[in-house]
Steps between C-alpha positions, in 0.01 A plus 500: 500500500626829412353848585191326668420335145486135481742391198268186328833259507687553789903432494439141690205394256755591185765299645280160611399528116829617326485171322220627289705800388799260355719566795666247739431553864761319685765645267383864510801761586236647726478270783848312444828605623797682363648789602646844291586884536606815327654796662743823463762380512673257267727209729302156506439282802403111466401309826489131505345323808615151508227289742570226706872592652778486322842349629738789529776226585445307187443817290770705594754226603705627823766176420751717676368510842695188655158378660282470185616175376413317779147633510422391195697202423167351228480859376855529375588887387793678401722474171634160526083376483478758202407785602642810364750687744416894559730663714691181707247499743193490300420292215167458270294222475507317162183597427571856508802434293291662212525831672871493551552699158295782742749490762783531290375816344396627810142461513426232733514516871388316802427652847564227768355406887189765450113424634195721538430492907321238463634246769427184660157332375618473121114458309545579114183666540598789779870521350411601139168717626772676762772522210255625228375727772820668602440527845606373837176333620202373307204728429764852615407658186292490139531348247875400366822677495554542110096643522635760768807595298298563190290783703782693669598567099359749284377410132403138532210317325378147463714411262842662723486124650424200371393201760508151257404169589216316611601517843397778747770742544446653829806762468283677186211536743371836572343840379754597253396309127672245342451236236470191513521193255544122507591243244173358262355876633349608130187642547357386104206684385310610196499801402114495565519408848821775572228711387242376721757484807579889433106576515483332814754651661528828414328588795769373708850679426703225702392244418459632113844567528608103578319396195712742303850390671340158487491466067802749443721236715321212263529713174886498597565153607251438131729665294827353725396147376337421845190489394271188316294531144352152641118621586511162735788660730418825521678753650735193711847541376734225456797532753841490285721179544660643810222532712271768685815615665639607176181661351449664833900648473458573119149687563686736773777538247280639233327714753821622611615630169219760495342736792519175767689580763472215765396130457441272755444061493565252677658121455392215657731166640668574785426319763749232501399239775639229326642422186682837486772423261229440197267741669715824531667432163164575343419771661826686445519380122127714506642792688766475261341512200274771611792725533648452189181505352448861659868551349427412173155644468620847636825542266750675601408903571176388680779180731730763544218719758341194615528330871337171569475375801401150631403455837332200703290489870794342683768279476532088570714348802853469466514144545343262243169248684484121428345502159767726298322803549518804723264645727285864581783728619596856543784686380474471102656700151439744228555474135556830331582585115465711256742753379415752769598257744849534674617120434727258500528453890322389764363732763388466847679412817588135549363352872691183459402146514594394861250390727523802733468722165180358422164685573285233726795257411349387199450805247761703347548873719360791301700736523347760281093597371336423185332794559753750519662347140203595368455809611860594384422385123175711502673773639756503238286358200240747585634726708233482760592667830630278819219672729246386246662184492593442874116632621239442216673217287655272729380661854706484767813435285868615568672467141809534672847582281445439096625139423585616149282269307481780215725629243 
């Protein structure tokens, strides 16, 4: 209802019969998930949750510290099991080794032994809402942190930020507009019933204005070679022979190149119980291909003012369980690249492996925030201010001294 006149199709009524009008419900860019944004000014920022927990230890190989062999003596690391050596200290797991062309040229780092303040009960579910969230305790503040960011800044619209998957992502959540788009998210119509749409809405500016975004995005992906001439499938898109992860990192890509400022997915696989050799080699041969598929897709002026970073709810114990797997921990790693990124090295302050070094004698010690990582690449990406940062952004924050994750 608008204006105290009823409309004679309301927005609810259009949608339970949108398969009348040619379009596919369940595949509609209107009410599935992915994440975009434009803005003033012209760096690009890519954030990559990766869900379940990954294994700092078995990403970001400490083989140096004397007491990590004999933690892990089924989850052998270091160079002599093939992974690729970083710094003496460090070294890569092989299925990262893709990437190691980045750290040669500078463009790959890692930030080690980091958490959000999340401590002690270790659910999936309150670790990636508190991460996503940016705050020190659940429910402190609305919406998500990349949300809050976007409406300290001047100049943004919906398509500033891009939000892409088919996954909630909570850190886009908030007053400030984004986009969103999933894979298979066409929204096919005839021309007849675009027309019919428009009449219905006109009366209704928002939600008008979704419809629009809504065909432009499928008019794009059309003319891309994402979309089907089959009148059986639709407006679902095949996903190319690498997967959803790569359409998903190829989509932000092509966003990127234009007025998209920010994109934001996620990647599933983490949670490495058991099994973890097969189980974390897939999941790091996804990360990695999403990153050089962001590479790639970018080219080289739009790489060279990008900074992706990957980031995950917590960490896994530092001692592998019973059924070649590790468990929920705490302390955990960043991936960062992208040719705004300060790399080649590994930041972050080491705890050690000891017992007594361990937090609750099981976890590896953070010694340093998620949060305030973050902060510092939107602060120098985007220049937003450390009071806006420290109070609205990520309340309560202290950002501390730069870590120098930016050129």
């Amino acid at each position: 209802m608008t204006g105290g006149v009823p409309m004679p199709l309301t927005r609810r009524s259009l949608l339970t019969r949108s398969a009348a009008l040619g379009c596919s419900l369940a595949a509609s860019p209107l009410i599935t998930p992915v994440t975009f944004a434009a803005a003033p000014w012209d760096s690009r920022l890519v954030v990559i949750i990766l869900r379940g927990g990954m294994d700092a230890l078995d990403a970001v190989q400490p083989y140096g510290d004397p007491e990590f062999a004999g933690l892990r003596p089924g989850l052998s690391g270091g160079p002599e099991a093939g992974a690729a050596d970083l710094d003496g200290f460090y070294a890569m797991h092989p299925a990262l080794a893709p990437l190691l062309p980045l750290w040669r040229k500078g463009e790959l780092a890692f930030v080690q032994a980091v958490s959000t303040p999340y401590r002690d009960r270790r659910s999936h579910f309150d670790g990636q809402d508190l991460l996503e969230a940016g705050t020190a305790g659940l429910g402190e503040a609305e919406g998500g942190w990349l949300n809050r960011v976007l409406q300290q800044m001047p100049g943004t619209e919906a398509r500033t930020a891009f939000a892409i998957g088919r996954e909630r992502m909570l850190l886009m959540d908030g007053a400030a507009p984004v986009t969103q788009w999933a894979p298979g998210a066409g929204l096919a119509m005839s021309p007849q019933a675009e027309r019919l749409a428009g009449l219905l809405m006109e009366e209704d500016p928002l939600f008008h204005r979704a419809l629009d975004e809504a065909l432009e995005l499928t008019r794009q992906d059309m003319s891309q070679g994402f979309g089907s001439d089959d009148a059986d499938t639709g407006a679902m898109r095949r996903a190319p022979a690498g997967g959803a992860h790569a359409e998903i990192a190829e989509y932000a890509a092509r966003q990127l190149r234009g007025d998209t400022r920010i994109a934001a997915f996620s990647i599933n696989g983490w949670d490495t119980h058991s099994g973890q050799a097969r189980g974390l080699k897939a999941a790091l041969g996804r990360l990695s291909e999403s990153v050089l598929k962001l590479h790639s897709g970018l080219g080289p002026e739009i790489w060279g003012k990008t900074a992706v970073v990957a980031v995950t709810e917590f960490g896994r114990t530092v001692r592998e369980n019973g059924t070649g797997g590790t468990d929920h921990g705490t302390g955990g790693a960043m991936l960062l690249a992208g040719g705004a990124v300060r790399g080649g090295r590994v930041f972050g302050r080491w705890p050690g492996l000891a017992e007594a070094d361990l937090y609750a004698r099981r976890d590896l010690m953070p010694t340093g925030d998620v949060r305030s990582h973050l902060a510092w690449l939107l602060h120098g990406l985007m220049q937003a201010g450390k009071s806006g940062l420290e109070t609205r952004v990520f309340p309560g924050l202290e950002m501390a001294e730069d870590p120098g994750l930016l050129l």
